[in-house]
LODO-296042 format. One line per field, with one value per atom (N, C-alpha, C): residue number from 0; x, y, z. Coordinates in steps of 0.02 Angstrom, whole numbers, plus 50000, padded with zeros to 5 digits. Layout:
N
k: (NUM, ...)
c1: (X, ...)
c2: (Y, ...)
c3: (Z, ...)
***
This chain:
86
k: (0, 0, 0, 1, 1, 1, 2, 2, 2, 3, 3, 3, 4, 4, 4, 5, 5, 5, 6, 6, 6, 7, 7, 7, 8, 8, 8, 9, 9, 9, 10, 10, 10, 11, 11, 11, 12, 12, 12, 13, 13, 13, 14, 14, 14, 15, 15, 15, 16, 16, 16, 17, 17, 17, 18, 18, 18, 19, 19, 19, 20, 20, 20, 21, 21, 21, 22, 22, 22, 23, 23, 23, 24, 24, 24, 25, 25, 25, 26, 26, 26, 27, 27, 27, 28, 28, 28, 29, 29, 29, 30, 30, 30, 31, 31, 31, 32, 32, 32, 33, 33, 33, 34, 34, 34, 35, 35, 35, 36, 36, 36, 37, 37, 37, 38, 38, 38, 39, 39, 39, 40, 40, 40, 41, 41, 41, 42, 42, 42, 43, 43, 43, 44, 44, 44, 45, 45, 45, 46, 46, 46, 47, 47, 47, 48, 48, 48, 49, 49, 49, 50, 50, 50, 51, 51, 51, 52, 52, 52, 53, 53, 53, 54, 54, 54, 55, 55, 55, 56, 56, 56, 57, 57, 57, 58, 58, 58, 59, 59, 59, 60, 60, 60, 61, 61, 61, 62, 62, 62, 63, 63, 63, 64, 64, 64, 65, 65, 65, 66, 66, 66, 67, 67, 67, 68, 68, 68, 69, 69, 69, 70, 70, 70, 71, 71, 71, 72, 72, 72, 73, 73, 73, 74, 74, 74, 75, 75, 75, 76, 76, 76, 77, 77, 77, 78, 78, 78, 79, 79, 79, 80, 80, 80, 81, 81, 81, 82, 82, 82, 83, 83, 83, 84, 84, 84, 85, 85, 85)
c1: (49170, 49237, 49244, 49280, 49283, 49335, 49384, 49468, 49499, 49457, 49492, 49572, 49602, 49670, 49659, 49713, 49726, 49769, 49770, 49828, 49840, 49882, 49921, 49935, 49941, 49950, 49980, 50028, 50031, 49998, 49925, 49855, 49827, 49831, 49812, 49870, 49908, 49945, 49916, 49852, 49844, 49800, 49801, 49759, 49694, 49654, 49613, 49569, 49602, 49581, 49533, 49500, 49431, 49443, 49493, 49519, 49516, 49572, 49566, 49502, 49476, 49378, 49353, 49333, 49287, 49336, 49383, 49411, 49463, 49426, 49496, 49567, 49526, 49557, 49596, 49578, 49618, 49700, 49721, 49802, 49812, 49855, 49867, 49950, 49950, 50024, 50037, 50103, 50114, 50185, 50186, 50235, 50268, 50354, 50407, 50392, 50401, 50395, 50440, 50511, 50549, 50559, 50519, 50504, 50473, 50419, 50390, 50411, 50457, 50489, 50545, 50570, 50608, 50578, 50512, 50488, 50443, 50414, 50407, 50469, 50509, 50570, 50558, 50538, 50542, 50595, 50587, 50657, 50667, 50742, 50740, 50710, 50698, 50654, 50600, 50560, 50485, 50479, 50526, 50516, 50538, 50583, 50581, 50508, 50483, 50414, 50353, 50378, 50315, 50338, 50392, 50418, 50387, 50413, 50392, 50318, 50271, 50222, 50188, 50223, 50222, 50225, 50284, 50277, 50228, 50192, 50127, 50073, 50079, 50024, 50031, 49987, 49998, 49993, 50074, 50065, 50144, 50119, 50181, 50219, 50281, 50336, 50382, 50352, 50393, 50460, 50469, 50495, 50529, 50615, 50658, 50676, 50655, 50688, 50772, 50788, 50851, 50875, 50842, 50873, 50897, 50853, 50880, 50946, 50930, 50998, 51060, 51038, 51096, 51138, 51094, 51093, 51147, 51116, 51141, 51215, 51235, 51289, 51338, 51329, 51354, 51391, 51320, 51336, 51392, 51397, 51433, 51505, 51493, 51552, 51605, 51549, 51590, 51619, 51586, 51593, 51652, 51647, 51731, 51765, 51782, 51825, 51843, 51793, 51812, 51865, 51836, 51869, 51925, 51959, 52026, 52072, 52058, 52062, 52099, 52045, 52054, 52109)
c2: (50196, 50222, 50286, 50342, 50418, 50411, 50394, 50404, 50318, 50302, 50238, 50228, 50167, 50165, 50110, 50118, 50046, 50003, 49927, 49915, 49859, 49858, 49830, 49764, 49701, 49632, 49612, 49562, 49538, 49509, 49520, 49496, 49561, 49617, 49663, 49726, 49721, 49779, 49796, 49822, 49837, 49874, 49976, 50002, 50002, 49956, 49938, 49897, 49866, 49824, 49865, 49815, 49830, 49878, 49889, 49946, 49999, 49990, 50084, 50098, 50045, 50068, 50088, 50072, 50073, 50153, 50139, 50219, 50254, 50282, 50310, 50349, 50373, 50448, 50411, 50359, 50331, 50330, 50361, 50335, 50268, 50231, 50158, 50169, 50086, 50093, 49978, 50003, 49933, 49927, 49862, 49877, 49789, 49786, 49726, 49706, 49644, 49620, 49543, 49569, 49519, 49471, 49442, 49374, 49331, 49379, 49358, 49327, 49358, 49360, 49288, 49284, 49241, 49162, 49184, 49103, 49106, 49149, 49115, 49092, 49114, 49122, 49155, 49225, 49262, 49263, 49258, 49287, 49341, 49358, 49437, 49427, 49403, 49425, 49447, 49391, 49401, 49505, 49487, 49572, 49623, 49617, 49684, 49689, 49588, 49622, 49656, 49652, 49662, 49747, 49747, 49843, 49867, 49842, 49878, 49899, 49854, 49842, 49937, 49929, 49973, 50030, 50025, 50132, 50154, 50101, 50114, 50146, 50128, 50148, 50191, 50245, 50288, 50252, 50230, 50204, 50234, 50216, 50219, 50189, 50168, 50104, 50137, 50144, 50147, 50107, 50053, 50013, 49972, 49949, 49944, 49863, 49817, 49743, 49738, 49686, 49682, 49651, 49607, 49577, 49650, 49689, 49746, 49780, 49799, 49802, 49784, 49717, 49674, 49689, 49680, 49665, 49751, 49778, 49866, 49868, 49863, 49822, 49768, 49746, 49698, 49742, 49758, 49797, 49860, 49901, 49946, 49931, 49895, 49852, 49819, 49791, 49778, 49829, 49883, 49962, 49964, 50014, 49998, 49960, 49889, 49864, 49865, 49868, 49882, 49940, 50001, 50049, 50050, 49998, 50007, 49964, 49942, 49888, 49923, 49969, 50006, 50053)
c3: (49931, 49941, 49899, 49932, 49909, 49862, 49883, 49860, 49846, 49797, 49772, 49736, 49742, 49726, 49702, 49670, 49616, 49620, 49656, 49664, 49598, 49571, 49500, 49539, 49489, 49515, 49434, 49422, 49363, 49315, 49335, 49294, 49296, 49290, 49286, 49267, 49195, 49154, 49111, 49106, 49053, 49061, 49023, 49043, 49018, 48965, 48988, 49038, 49071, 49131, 49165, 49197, 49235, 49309, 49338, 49372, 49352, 49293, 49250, 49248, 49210, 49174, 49223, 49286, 49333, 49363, 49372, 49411, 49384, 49302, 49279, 49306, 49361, 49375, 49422, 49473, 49537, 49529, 49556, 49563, 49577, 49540, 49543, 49574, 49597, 49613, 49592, 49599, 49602, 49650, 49657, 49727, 49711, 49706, 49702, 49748, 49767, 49794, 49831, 49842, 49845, 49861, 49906, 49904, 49883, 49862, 49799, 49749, 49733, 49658, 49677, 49725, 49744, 49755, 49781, 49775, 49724, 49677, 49620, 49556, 49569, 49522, 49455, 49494, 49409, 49384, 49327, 49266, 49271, 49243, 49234, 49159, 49127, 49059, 49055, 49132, 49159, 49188, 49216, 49254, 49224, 49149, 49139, 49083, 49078, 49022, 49060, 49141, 49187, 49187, 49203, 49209, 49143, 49080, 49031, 49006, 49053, 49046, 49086, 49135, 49213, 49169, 49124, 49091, 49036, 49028, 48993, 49036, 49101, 49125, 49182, 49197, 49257, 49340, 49345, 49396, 49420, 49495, 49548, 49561, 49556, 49577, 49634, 49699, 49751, 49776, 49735, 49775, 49684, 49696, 49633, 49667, 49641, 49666, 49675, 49723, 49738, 49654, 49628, 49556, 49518, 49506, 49489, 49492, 49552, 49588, 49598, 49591, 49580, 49504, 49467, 49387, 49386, 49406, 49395, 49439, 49496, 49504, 49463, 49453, 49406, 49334, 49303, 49251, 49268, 49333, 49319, 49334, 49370, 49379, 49313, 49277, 49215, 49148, 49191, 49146, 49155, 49232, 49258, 49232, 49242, 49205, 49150, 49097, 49042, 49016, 49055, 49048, 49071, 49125, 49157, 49100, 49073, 49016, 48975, 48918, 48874, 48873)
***
């Protein structure tokens, strides 16, 4: 293979892992996976240690989970209110 890629799995954050080693240069990506996440029942504790994991390493995140989303909703929502409050 000419143009290898890297695809990221939650057993594999870490840039020494045997991906990086073998193809430093490869663009990696990692990709949510929402149903995933739904039938394993990640935490949000689990996924932001998996995100935080993600900005260590040169990778791609095309794709932002609905928990996210949700969570970010929620939160601005309670901004707003606060502020109508005040």
């Amino acid at each position: 293979m000419n143009n290898p890629i890297i695809w990221l799995h939650g057993d594999c954050l870490s840039p020494e892992g045997p991906a990086f080693q073998a193809h430093p240069e490869a663009p990696a990506i990692w990709v949510w996976d929402d149903a995933l996440i739904d039938e394993w029942q990640l935490s949000l504790k689990r996924m932001v240690f998996i995100y935080e994991c993600l900005l260590e390493l040169p990778v791609v995140i095309p794709h932002i989970p609905q928990i996210f989303k949700q969570k970010e909703r929620k939160i601005d929502s309670e901004t707003q209110n606060s502020q109508t409050i005040a």
